[in-house]
C-alpha positions as CSV (number, residue, x, y, z in Angstrom):
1,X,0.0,0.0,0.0
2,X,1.3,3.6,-1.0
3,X,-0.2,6.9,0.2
4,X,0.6,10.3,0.3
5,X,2.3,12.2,3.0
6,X,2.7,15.6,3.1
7,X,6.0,17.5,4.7
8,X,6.9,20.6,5.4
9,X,10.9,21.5,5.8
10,X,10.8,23.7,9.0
11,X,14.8,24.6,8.7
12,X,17.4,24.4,6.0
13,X,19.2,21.0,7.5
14,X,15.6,19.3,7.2
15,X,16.1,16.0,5.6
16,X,13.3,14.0,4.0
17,X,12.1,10.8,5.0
18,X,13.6,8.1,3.1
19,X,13.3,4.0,2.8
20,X,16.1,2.2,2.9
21,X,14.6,-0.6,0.5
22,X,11.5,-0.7,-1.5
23,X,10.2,-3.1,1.3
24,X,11.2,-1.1,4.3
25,X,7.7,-0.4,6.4
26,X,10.2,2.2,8.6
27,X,11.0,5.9,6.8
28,X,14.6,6.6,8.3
29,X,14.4,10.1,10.3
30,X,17.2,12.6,10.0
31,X,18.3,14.8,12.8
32,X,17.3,18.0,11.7
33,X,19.3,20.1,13.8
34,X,22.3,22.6,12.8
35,X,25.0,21.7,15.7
36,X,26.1,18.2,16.6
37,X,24.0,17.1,19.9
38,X,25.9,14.5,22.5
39,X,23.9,12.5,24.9
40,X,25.6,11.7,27.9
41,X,25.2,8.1,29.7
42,X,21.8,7.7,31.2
43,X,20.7,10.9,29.7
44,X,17.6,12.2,27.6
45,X,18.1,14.1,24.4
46,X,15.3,16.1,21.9
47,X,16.5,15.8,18.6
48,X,14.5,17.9,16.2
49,X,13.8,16.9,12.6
50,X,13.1,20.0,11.3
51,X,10.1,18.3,9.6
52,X,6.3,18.8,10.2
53,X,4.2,16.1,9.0
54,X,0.0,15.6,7.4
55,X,-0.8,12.2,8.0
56,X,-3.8,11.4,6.4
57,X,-7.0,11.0,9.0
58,X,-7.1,7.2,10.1
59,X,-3.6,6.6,10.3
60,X,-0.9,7.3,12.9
61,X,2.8,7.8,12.4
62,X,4.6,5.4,15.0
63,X,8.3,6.3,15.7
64,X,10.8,3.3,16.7
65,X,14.1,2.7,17.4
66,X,16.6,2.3,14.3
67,X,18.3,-0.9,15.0
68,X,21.5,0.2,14.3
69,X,21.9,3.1,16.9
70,X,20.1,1.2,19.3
71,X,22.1,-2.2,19.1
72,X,25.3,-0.7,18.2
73,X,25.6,2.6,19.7
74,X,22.7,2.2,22.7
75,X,20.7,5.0,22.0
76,X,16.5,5.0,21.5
77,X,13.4,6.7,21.7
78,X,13.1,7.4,25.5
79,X,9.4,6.7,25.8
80,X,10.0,3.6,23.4
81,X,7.6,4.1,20.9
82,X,6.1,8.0,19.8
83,X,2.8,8.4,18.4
84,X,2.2,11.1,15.9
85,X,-1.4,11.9,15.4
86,X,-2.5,12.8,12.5
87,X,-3.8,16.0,14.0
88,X,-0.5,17.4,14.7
89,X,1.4,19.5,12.5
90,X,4.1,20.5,15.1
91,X,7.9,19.9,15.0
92,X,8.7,15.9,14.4
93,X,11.2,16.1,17.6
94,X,13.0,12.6,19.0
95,X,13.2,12.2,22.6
96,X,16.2,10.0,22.5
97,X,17.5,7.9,25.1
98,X,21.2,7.0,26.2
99,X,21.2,3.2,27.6
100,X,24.9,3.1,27.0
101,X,27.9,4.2,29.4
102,X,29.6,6.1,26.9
103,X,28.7,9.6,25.8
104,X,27.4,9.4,22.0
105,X,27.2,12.0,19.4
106,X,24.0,12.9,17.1
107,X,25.1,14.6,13.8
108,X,23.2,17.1,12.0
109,X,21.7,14.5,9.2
110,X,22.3,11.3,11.1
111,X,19.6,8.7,10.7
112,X,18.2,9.2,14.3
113,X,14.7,6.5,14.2
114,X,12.0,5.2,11.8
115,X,8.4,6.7,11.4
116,X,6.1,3.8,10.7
117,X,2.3,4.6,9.1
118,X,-0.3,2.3,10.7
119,X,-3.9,2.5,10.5
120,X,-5.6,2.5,14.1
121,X,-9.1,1.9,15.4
122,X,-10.6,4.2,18.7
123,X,-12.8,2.4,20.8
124,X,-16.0,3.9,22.6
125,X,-15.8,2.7,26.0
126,X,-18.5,1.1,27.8
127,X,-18.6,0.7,31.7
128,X,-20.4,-3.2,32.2
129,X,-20.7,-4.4,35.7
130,X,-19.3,-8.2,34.2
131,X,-17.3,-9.0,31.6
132,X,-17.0,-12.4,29.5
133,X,-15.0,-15.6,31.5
134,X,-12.0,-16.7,29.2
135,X,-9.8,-19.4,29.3
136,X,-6.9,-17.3,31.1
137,X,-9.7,-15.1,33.4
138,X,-7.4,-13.0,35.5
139,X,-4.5,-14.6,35.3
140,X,-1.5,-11.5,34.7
141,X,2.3,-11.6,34.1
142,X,3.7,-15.0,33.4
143,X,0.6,-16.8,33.6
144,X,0.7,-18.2,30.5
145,X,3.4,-20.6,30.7
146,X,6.9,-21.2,32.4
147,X,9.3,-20.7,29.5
C-alpha cells in the first residue's frame, strides 16, 4: 500500500524521510538540527527533525528505534515508541534515550529512528458491571506458561 504524506521543511538542514529498500515499512528520520548534539550516559536528548508532517486521518505515524543506533551505539526513543497523530502538524522532535555508558554524538543528518504509518481503530468505552469468562480469566504476568 502507497499513500501520500505531506512534509513541510521547517529549517534548512531538514532531511526528508527516506526508505532504505522498496520493502522497508520504517521511513529513516534525520536529525534536523544545525550543531552536533551528544547524549551523555543515562541521559535524555530532543533531537529535532526539522520536519512537520500531514498524515492522512485514520492513520498514525509510530516512531521506533533504528536498529543500528540502538544495538550498536545504545541510543532510542526514551518513551520507546512515539505516536504522531494525524492531528499534529508540530515539530517531528525525538526524545532520544542514552542506555549506554559512553557519551554518544548525534550529527546534524544522522539517521536518528523510523516513522512507521499504521492504520488504528478508537474504541468507545462502555462501563459493564461483568465482563466475558475466558480461558486465562485473570490470570496477569507469566501466567501463561513457564518458558
Amino acid at each position: 500500500m502507497n499513500t501520500i504524506l505531506k512534509f513541510k521543511k521547517l529549517t534548512p538542514n531538514a532531511v526528508t524521510p527516506t526508505y532504505g529498500t522498496s520493502q522497508s515499512a520504517g521511513a529513516d528520520l534525520y536529525s534536523g538540527m544545525d550543531t552536533t548534539m551528544t547524549i551523555a550516559p543515562g541521559e535524555t536528548q530532543f533531537i529535532k527533525t526539522g520536519l512537520a508532517l500531514e498524515i492522512p486521518v485514520g492513520l498514525v505515524g509510530l516512531i521506533y528505534a533504528r536498529s543500528g543506533m540502538a544495538c550498536k551505539k545504545g541510543v532510542a526513543p526514551a518513551n520507546k515508541v512515539g505516536v504522531i497523530d494525524s492531528d499534529y502538524r508540530g515539530e517531528i522532535i525525538v526524545a532520544l534515550y542514552n542506555h549506554s555508558s559512553n557519551a554518544v554524538s548525534v550529527e546534524p543528518g544522522d539517521r536518528i529512528a523510523q516513522l512507521v504509518l499504521t492504520p488504528y481503530i478508537t474504541a468507545q468505552f462502555c462501563e459493564a458491571d461483568e465482563l466475558d469468562d475466558t480461558e486465562r480469566g485473570n490470570g496477569g504476568f507469566g501466567s501463561t506458561g513457564t518458558k
